[in-house]
N, C-alpha and C positions, 0 to 999 in steps of 0.2 A: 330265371323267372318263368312261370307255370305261363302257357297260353291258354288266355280265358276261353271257353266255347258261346260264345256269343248267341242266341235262338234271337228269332224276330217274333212279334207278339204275333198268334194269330187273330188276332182283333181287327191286325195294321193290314190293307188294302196295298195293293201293287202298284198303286198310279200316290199315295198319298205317305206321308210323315209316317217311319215304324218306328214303332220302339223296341229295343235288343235289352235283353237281360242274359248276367253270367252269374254263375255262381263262383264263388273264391274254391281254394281247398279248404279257407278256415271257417267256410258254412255265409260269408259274406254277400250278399246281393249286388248286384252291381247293373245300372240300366242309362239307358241314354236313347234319345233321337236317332235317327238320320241325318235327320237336318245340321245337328249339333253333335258328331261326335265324340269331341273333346271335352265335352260337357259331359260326365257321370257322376249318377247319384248314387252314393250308397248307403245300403240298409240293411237291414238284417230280418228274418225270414216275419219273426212277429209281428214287429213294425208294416213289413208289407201287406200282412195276412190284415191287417186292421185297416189299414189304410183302405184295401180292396172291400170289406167287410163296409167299412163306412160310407164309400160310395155305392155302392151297391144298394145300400138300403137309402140312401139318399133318395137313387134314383128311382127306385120303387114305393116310397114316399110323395115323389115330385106328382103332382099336377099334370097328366098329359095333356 
């Protein structure tokens, strides 16, 4: 079995909840908590890009 390389988001703060993303060999996404790491979701790169793409403009849509 391939060991994933796990990165932490640099989003995620040093005292608070990271979240860690791997990539597979088979181009597979793979992310989880801290909190939770037995909990992974996975996805695949489009799916992510949209998901990120969607909040993103949520959030610069939102009401400050």
């Amino acid at each position: 079995m391939t060991e994933l390389n796990w990165q932490k988001s640099t989003y995620s703060e040093a005292a608070s909840s990271c979240v860690y993303l791997a990539t597979t060999p088979a181009g597979t996404i793979l992310l989880h908590e801290s909190d939770e790491p037995e909990s992974v979701l996975t996805t695949g790169p489009r799916q992510l890009d949209a998901l990120i793409t969607t909040l993103r403009n949520t959030l610069r849509s939102s009401p400050s």
